[in-house]
C-alpha positions, 0 to 999 in steps of 0.5 A: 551506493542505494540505487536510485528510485522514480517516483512520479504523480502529483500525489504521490511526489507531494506525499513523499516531500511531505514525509521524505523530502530528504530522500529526494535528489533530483525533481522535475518540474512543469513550470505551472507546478512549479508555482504550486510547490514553491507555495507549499514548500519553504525554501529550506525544504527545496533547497537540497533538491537539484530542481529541473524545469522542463516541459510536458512533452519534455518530462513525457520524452524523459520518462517514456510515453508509458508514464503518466506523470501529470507533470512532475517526478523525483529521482530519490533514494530508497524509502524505508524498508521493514522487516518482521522484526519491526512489527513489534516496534510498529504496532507497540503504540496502537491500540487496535491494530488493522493490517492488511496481509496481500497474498501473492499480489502479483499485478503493480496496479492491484498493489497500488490499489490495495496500498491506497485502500489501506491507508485510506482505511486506517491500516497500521501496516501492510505485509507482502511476502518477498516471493511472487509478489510485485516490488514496490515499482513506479507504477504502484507507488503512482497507482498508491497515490503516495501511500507507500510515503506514509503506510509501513509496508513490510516484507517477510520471507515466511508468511505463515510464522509471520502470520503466527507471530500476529496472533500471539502479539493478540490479533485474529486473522481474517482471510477472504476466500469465496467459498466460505460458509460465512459473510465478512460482517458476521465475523467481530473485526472491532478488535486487533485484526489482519485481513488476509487477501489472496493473489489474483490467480488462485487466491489464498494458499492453503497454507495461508487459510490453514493460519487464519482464525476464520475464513469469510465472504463479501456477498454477492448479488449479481452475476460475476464470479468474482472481484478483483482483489483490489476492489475486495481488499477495498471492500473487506478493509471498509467493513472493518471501519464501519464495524469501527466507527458505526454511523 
């Protein structure tokens, strides 16, 4: 039997009822929600669900003080999993492919953050390599705000042939790396593209840089150093939708 997962925020619970709520077993409930989700759910929708009523300090007692779970999380059967096989099958439909390719993104809250980007963005999908990089725990799929529900996340154990395997389906890859000669927006990421961002500690590996087709910058004016990735995969995925979609 699938080991059963917490998922909690208002977000993130309403994204998977909208996408899964077959996945759902057991949900519970602040009594003031509770009047929120009977509105926006129908009967047929909640009535598998064993549904529990409890209150805030109840739910904060159950899940630990550590969570903040604004009032109602779902204990639920795995979501969808992907694997590189399904990449020709998950973007055989879209015309102009926008993936986000994470390097080793080892903290959960940048991982939420960049999920949410994402799908914020558009992405068809995200990619994440099984080694040294965080699974999909509570907190990133709270700090996702229910994107994981929605954006295909995919992982592969070799991302460099994954990486091959994108180019010939057509797409130029793009990874981010401070150092390089050349700003993002100089680079055409109209077409099929795969945004490359690396791990919190040392950026992309040189593996990784050695299979993109170009390596850009974000600018920058003032003093620091550097971005978190989270805050550059938001910054890097927004320049492909202004190229995209230009005012």
């Amino acid at each position: 039997m699938s080991k059963l997962n917490t998922i909690y925020g208002r977000h993130a619970v309403f994204a998977l009822l909208d996408q899964h709520p077959h996945l759902i077993t057991q949900l519970f409930i602040t009594s003031t929600l509770l009047v929120e989700l009977e509105s926006r759910y129908s009967k047929a929708i909640l009535a598998d669900m064993n549904i529990v009523t409890l209150s805030n300090q109840a739910l904060t007692k159950k899940f630990g003080d550590e969570i903040v779970h604004q009032g109602i999380a779902v204990m639920c059967k795995p979501l969808p999993t992907y694997t590189e096989k399904d990449l020709p099958d998950l973007l055989q439909n879209i015309a102009v492919p926008l993936i986000l390719i994470l390097d080793q993104v080892q903290d959960p809250h940048n991982l939420g953050a960049c999920l949410r980007s994402a799908n914020a963005m558009g992405a068809s999908c995200v990619i994440i390599p099984k080694d040294r990089s965080v699974g999909m725990t509570p907190v990133v799929q709270k700090v996702a705000c229910g994107a994981i529900a929605i954006t295909p996340i995919i992982s592969v154990t070799n991302l460099a042939r994954c990486m091959q395997s994108l180019q010939k389906q057509g797409l130029w890859l793009v990874g981010l790396a401070a150092d390089s000669d050349c700003e993002l927006r100089e680079v055409d990421l109209s077409g099929p593209v795969g945004i490359i961002m690396g791990g919190e500690a040392n950026g992309l590996r040189h593996l990784t840089k050695k299979h993109c087709d170009y390596l850009a910058r974000i600018p920058m004016y003032g003093t620091v150093e550097s971005l978190n990735v989270s805050v550059a995969t938001g910054m890097a995925l927004y320049e492909v939708a202004q190229q995209r979609h230009p005012v």
